[in-house]
C-alpha positions in Angstrom: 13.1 36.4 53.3 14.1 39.4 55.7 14.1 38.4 59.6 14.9 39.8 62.4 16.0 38.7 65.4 18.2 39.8 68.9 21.7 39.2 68.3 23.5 36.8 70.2 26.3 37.6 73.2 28.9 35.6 71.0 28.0 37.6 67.9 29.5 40.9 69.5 32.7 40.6 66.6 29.8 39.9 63.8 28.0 43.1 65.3 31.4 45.2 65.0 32.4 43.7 61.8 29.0 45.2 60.4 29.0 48.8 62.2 33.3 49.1 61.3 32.3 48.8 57.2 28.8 50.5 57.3 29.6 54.4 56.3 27.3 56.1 58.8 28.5 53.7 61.7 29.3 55.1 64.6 31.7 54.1 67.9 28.1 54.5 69.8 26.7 51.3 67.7 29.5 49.3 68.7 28.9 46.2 71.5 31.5 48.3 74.1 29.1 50.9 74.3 26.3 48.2 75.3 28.4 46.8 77.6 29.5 49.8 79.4 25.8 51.3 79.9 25.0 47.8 81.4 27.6 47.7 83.4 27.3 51.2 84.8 23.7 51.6 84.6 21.8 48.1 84.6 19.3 49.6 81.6 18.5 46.5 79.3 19.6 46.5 75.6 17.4 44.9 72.4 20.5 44.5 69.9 18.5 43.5 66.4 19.8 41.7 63.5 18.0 41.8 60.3 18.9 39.3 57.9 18.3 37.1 54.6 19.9 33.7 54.8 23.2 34.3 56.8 23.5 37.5 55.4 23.2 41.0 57.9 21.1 43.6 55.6 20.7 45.9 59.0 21.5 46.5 62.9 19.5 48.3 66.0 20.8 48.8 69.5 17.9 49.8 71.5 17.4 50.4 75.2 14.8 50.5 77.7 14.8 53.0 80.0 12.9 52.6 83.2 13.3 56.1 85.3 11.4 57.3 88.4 12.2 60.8 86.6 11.5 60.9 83.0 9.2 57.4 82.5 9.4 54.7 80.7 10.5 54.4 76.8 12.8 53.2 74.1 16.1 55.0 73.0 18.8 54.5 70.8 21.4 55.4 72.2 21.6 56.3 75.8 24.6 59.0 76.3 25.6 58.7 73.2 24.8 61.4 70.2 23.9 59.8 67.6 22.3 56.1 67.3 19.8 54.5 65.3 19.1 52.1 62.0 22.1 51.1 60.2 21.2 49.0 57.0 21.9 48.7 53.7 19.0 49.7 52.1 15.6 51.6 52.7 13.6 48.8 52.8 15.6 47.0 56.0 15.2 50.4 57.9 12.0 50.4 57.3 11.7 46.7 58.3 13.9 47.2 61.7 11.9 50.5 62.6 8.7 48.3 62.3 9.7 46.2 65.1 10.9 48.7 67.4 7.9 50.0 67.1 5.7 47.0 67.6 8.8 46.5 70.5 7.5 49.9 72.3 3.3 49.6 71.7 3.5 46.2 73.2 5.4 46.7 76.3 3.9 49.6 76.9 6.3 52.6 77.1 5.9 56.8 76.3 8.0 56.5 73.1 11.2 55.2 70.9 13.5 58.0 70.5 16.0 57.4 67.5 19.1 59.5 67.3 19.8 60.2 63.9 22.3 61.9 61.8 20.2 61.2 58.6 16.3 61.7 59.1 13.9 59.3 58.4 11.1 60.3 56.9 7.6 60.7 58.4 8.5 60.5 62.3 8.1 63.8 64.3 11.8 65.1 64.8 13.2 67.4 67.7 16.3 69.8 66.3 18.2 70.5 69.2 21.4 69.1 68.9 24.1 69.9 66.2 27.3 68.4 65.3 30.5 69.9 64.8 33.4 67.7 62.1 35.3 68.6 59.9 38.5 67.1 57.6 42.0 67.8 59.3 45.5 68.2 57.4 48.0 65.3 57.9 50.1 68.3 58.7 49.9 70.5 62.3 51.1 73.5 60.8 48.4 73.5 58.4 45.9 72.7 60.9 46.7 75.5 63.1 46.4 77.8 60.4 42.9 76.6 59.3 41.8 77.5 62.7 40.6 81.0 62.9 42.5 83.9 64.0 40.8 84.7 67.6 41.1 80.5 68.6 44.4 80.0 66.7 45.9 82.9 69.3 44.7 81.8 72.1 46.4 78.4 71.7 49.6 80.4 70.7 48.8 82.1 74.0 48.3 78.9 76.0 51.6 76.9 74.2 53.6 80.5 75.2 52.4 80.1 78.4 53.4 76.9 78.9 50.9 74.5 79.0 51.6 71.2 79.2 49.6 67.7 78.4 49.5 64.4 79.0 47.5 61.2 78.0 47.0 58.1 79.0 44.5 55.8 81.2 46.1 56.2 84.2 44.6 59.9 84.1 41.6 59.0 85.4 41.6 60.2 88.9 42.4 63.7 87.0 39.7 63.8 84.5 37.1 62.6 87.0 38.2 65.4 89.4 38.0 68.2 86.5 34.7 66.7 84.8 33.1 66.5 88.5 34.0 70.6 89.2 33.0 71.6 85.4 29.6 69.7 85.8 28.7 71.1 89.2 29.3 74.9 87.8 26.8 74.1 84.6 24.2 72.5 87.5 24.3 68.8 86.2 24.6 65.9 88.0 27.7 64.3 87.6 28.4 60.3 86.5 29.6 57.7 87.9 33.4 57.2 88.1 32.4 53.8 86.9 31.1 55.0 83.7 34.4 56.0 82.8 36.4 53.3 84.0 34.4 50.6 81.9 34.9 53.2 78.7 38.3 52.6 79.1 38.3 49.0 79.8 35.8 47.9 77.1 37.2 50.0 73.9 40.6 49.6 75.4 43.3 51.3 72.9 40.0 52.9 71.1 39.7 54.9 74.4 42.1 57.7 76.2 42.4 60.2 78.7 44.6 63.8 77.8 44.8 66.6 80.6 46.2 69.7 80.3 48.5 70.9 83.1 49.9 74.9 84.0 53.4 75.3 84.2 53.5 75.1 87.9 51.5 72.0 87.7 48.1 72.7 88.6 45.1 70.7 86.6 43.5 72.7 84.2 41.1 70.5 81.9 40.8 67.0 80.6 39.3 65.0 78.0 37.8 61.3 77.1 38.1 61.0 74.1 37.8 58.0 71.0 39.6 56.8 68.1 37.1 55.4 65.7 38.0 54.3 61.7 39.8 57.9 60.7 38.0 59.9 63.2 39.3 61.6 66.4 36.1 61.6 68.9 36.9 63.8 72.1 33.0 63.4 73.8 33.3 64.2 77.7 35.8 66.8 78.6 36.1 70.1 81.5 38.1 72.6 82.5 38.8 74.7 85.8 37.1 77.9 85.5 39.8 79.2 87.1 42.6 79.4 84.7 40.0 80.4 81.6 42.6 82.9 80.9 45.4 80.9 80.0 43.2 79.3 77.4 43.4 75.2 78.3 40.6 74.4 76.6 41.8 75.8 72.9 45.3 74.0 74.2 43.3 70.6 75.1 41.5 70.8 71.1 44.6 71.7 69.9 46.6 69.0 71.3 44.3 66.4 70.8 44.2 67.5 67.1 48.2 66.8 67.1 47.3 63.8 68.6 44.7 62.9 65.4 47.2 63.4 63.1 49.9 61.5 65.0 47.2 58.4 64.7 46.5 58.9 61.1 42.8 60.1 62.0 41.4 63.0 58.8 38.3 63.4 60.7 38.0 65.6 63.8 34.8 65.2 65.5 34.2 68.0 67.7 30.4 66.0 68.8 27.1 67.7 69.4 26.4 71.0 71.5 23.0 72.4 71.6 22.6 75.9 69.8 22.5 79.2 72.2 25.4 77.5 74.5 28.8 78.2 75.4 30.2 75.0 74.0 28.4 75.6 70.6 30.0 79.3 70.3 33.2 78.1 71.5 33.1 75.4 68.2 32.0 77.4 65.6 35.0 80.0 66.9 37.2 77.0 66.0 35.9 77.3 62.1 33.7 74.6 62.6 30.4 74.1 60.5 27.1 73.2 62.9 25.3 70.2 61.4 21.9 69.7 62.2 21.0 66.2 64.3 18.0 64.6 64.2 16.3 63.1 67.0 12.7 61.5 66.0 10.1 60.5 67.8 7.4 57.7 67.6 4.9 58.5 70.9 2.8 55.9 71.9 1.5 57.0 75.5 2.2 60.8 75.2 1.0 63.3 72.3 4.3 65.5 72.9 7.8 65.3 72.0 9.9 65.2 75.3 12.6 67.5 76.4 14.8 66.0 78.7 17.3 69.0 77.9 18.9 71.4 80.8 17.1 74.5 78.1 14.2 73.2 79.4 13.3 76.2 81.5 11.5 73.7 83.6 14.3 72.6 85.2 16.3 76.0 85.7 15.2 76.0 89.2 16.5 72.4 89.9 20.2 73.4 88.1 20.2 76.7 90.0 19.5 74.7 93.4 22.3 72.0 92.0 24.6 75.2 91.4 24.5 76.5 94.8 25.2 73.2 96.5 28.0 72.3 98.0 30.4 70.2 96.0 31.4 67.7 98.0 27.5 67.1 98.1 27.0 66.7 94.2 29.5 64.6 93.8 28.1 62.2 96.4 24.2 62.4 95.0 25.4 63.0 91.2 26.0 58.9 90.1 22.5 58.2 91.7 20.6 61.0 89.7 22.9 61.1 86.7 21.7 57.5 85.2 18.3 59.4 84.4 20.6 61.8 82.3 20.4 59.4 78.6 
């Protein structure tokens, strides 16, 4: 018979075990990402095991998010793109959804949002996101020519001009620095230097830093990026406006993609980026296809789909204001606002 039940804190290797050899697991389903989001946030997590016998047919991280901001309701994942059911068949799914469901009627909340790559059917579904991966050559020289003619010179531009990079955890003071300036031009709140720290320190060699310097030594962008299975992850990564014309973010892809090879990854996973942005131009440029996500719904206390989104031209205003603020200030208010941000 099929039960389901929370998952214990000494099953966290059983957990991995299950997400490492399921094919659409992620490095978001993994037990690090739980702990870092407690750590740095405090939001409480519902990790759910359904089995038969001693046997783990399916997995759901869930967490509850209780914001002043946006409400109360489920989610699976908090800042991560993509989440959800993993099982082994449609009839767990169905099984795990059913509690998450009866999880989010009986304590009340707006809604379970379920961030999925795969659709499930039936459950009203937001298309805003899109994700950007594609299969890389074991060989750089191939891989630079597969990148299209406009990209591929500017990272002959950037590499004639000298840029230089670096990785390593140590970087953190650097990519914290860039991130903080890159998020206070787009008007968002910046995280916690906590957030990142704990990335590091719970996925360990899974996790890295690479910044890109100018030849006279100045900080230009940086990246966090993950090594999951055979896939190259970069997921929170800036630049200084600044030096836009000496190309360091086409150098920073283009390194990391070295990088990729260098650790046997054939997946490079260029994440999500919502369509009409800057980021989504700037992958597509780099000959990558945009893949629809999907991120469903089931409401309970509201009859709309939310949009937390900076699109939203309700909060234009509010990232216009953030814009023009100092930025000594946002850096300051950012961690306290930024935990409403999933």
């Amino acid at each position: 018979m099929l039960k389901i039940r929370l998952a214990d804190p000494s099953e966290c290797e059983t957990w991995d075990r299950y997400v490492m050899q399921h094919p659409s697991g992620t490095v978001f389903h993994l037990t690090a990402w739980k702990n870092v989001i407690e750590k740095t946030f405090g939001h409480k997590s519902f990790y759910f095991l359904a089995e038969k016998g001693n046997r783990i047919l399916g997995i759901l991280p869930v967490f509850e998010i209780k914001s002043l901001l946006f409400g109360h309701f489920f989610v699976s994942v908090p800042f991560a793109e993509i989440g959800g059911i993993l099982a082994d068949n449609v009839e767990t799914e169905q099984f795990i959804f059913n509690h998450a469901v009866g999880m989010t009627e009986a304590k009340k909340a707006q809604y379970l949002e379920i961030r999925n790559r795969r659709s499930i059917e039936g459950l009203k579904t937001k298309s805003l996101y899109y994700n950007f991966r594609k299969n890389i050559f074991p060989d750089h020289e191939e891989n630079l020519k597969a990148i299209p003619r406009k990209s591929r010179a500017m990272v002959r531009n950037a590499i004639k001009k000298r840029l230089v990079s670096e990785t390593g955890h140590h970087l953190l003071p650097d990519f914290y620095r860039i991130l903080a300036l890159n998020y206070h031009r787009l008007g968002t709140p910046i995280f916690p230097k906590g957030l990142f720290q704990n990335f590091l320190k719970e996925y360990k060699d899974l996790a890295d830093i690479l910044i890109v310097k100018t030849s006279e030594g100045d900080l230009a962008a940086a990246v966090l990026f993950f090594v999951f299975k055979d896939q190259m992850v970069p997921y929170y990564a800036g630049s200084d406006f600044s030096f836009r014309r000496l190309g360091p973010n086409d150098f920073m892809y283009w390194e990391l993609m070295k990088l990729a090879v260098e650790k046997k990854c054939t997946i490079f996973d260029y994440g999500r980026s919502k369509e009409g942005t800057g980021s989504f131009s700037f992958k597509k440029h780099w000959g990558f296809k945009p893949e629809p996500l999907s991120y469903q719904y089931h409401l309970v206390k509201t009859v709309n789909i939310p949009n937390l989104s900076p699109t939203n031209p309700r909060y234009q205003k509010k990232i216009e204001l953030w814009q023009k603020m100092p930025h000594f200030m946002t850096k300051f208010m950012g961690p306290f606002i930024s935990r409403n941000l999933v």
